[in-house]
Backbone as ProteinMPNN parsed JSONL, in Angstrom:
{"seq_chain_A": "XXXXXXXXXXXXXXXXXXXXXXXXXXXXXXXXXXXXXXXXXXXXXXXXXXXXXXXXXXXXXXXXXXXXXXXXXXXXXXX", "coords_chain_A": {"N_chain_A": [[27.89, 54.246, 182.444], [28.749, 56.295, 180.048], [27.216, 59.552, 178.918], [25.311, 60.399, 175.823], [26.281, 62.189, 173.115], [24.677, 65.166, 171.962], [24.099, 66.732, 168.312], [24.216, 70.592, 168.653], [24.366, 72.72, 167.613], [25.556, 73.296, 163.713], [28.337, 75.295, 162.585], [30.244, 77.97, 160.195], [33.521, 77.449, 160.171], [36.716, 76.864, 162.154], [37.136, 78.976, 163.623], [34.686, 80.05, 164.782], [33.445, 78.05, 166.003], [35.217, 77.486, 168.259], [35.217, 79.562, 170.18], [32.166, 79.52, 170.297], [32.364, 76.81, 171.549], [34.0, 77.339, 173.721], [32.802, 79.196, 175.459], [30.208, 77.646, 175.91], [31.502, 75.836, 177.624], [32.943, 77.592, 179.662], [30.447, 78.012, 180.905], [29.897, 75.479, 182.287], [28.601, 73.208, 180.175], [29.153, 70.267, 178.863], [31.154, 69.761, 176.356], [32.264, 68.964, 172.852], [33.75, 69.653, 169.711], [33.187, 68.395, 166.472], [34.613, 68.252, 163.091], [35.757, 68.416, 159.755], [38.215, 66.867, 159.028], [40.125, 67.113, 156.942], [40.163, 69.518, 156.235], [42.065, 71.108, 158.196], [43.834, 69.331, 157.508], [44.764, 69.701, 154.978], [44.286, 72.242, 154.935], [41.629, 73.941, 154.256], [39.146, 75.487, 153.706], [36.574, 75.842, 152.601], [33.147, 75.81, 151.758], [31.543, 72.722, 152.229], [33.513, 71.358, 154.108], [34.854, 73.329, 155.787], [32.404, 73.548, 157.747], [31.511, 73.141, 161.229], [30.457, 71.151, 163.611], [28.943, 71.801, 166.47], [28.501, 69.694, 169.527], [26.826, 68.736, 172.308], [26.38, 66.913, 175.612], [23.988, 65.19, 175.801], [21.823, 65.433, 177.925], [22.01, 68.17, 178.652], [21.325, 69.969, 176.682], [19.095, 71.63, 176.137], [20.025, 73.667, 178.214], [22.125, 74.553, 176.554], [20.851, 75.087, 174.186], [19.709, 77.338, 175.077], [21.798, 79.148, 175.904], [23.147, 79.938, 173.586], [21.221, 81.085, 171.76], [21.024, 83.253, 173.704], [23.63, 84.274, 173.211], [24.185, 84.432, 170.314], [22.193, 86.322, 170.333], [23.542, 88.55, 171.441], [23.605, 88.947, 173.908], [25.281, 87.587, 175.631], [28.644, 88.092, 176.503], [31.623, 87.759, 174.59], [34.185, 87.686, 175.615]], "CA_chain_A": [[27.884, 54.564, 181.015], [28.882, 58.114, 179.305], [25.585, 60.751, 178.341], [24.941, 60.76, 174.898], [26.078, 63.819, 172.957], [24.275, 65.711, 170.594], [24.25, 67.911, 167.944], [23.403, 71.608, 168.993], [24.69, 73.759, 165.878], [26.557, 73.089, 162.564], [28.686, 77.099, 162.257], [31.01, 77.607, 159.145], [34.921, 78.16, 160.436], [36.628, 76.175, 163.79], [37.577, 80.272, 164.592], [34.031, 80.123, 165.52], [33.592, 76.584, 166.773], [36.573, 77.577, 169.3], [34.527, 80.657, 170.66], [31.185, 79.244, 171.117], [32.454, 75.971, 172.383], [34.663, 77.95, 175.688], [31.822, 79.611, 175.787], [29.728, 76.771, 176.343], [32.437, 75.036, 178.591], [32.658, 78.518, 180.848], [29.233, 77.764, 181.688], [29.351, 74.279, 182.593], [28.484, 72.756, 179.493], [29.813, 69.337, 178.514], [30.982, 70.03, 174.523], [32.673, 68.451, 171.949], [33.398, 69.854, 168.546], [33.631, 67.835, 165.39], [35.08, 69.017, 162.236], [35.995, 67.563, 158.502], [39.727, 65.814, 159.269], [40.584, 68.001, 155.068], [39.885, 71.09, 156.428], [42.97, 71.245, 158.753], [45.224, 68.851, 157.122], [44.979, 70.589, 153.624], [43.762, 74.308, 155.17], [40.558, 73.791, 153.408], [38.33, 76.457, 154.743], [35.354, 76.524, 151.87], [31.688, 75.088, 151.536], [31.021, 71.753, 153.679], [35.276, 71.148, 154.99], [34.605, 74.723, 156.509], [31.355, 73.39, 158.461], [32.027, 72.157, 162.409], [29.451, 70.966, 164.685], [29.193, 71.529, 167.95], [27.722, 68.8, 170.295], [26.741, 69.032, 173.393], [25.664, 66.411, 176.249], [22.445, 65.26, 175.74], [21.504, 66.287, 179.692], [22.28, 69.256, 178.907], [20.975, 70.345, 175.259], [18.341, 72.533, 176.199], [20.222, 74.805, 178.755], [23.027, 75.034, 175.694], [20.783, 75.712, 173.559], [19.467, 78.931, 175.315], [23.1, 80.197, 176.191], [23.494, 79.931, 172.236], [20.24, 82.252, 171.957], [21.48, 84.378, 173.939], [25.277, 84.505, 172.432], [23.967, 84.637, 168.764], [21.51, 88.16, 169.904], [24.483, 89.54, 172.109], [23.497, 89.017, 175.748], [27.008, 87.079, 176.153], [29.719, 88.856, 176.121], [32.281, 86.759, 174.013], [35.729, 87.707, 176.7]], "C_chain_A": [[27.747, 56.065, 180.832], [27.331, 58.298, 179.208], [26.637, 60.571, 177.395], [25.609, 62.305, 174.153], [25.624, 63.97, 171.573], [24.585, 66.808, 169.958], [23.598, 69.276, 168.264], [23.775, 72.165, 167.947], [25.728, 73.156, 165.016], [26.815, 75.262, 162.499], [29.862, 76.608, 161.355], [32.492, 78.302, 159.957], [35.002, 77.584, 161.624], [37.216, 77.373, 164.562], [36.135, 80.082, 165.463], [33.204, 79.579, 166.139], [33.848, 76.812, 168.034], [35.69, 78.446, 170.206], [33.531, 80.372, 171.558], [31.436, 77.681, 171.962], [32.994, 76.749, 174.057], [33.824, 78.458, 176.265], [30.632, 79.189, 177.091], [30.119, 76.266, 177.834], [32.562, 76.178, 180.458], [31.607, 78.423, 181.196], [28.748, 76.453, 182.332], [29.259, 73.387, 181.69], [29.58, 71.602, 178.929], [29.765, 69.516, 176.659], [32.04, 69.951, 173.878], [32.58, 69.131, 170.423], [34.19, 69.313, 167.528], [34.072, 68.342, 163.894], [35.719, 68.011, 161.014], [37.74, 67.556, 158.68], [40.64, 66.771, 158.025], [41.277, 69.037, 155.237], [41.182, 71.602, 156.912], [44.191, 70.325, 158.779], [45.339, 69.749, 155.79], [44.686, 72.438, 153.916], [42.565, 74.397, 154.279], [39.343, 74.581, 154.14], [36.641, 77.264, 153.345], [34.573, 74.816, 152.199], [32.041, 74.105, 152.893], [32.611, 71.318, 154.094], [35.007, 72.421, 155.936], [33.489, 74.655, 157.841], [32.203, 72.312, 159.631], [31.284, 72.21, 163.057], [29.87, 71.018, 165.964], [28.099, 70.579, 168.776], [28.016, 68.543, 171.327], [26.118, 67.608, 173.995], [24.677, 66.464, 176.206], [21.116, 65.936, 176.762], [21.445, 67.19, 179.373], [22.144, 70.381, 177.623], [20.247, 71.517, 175.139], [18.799, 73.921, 177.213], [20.954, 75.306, 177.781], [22.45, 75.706, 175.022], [19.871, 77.418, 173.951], [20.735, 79.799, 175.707], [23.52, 80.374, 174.43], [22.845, 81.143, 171.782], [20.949, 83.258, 172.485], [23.093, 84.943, 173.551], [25.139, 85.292, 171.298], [23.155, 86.338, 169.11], [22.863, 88.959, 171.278], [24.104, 89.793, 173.367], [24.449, 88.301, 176.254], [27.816, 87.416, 175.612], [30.825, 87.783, 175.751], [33.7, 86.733, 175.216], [34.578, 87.695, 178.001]], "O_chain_A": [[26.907, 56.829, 181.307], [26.457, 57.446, 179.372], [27.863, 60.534, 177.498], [25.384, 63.395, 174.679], [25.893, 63.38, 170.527], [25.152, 67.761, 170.491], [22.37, 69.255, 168.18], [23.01, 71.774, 167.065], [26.688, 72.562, 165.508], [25.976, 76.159, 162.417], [30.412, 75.509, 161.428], [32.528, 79.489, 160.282], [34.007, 77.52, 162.346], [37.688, 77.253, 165.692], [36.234, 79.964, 166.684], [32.312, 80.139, 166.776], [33.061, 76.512, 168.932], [35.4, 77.818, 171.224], [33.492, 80.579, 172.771], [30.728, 77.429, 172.938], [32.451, 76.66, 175.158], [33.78, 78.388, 177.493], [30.275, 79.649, 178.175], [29.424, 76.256, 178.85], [32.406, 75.871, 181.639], [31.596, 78.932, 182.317], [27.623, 76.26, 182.793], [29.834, 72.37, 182.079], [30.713, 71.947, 178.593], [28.791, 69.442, 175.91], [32.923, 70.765, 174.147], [31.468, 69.185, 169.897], [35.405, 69.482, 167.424], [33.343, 69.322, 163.737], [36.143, 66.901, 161.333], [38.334, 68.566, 158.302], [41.804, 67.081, 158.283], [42.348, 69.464, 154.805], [41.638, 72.527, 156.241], [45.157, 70.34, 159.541], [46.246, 70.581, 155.803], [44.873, 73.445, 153.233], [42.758, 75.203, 153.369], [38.741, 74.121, 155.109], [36.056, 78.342, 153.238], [34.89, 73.674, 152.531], [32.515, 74.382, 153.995], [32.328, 70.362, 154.815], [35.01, 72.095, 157.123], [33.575, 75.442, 158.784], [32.968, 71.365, 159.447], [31.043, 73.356, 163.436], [30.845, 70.479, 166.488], [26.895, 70.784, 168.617], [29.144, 68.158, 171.635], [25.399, 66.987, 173.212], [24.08, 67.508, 176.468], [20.073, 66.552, 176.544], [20.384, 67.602, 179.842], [22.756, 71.45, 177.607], [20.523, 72.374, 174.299], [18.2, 74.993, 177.133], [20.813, 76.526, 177.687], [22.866, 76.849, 174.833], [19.566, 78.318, 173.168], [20.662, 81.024, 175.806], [24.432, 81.18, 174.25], [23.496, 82.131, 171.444], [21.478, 84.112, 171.774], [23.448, 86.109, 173.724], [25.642, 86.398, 171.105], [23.388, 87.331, 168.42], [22.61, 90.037, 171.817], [24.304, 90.895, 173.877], [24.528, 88.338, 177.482], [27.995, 87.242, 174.406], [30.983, 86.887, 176.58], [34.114, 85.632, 175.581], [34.966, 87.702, 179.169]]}, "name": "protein", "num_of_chains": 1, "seq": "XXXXXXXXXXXXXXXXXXXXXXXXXXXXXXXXXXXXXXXXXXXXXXXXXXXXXXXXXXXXXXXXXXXXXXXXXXXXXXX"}
């Protein structure tokens, strides 16, 4: 049976969904990001259509969420 995945952040825009998920993924990280179905059939890019979670393997929640920490204050270099 699959791990669990959870939510680690809701960020507004899937430009920067896309980012911190490869991010994630270049480090190992098992991650999935969900997003309102509106948003990118209509181009709907305000308030909650604009919001995309990223969720991560449950295993693995707490190393994500310190590579996030360190993303969000600029100790990972985005390239």
């Amino acid at each position: 049976m699959g791990n669990e995945y959870v939510e680690l952040v809701t960020v507004s825009g899937r430009m920067e969904a896309e980012i911190i998920h490869a991010m994630l993924e270049a480090y190992g990280i098992d991650t999935e990001i969900s997003f309102e179905a509106a948003a990118s059939i209509y181009g709907l890019g305000v308030g909650p259509t604009a919001e995309v979670d990223i969720l991560v393997s449950s295993d693995q929640l707490e190393e994500a969420q310190k590579l996030l920490d360190d993303y969000q204050r600029g100790r990972i270099d985005e390239g």
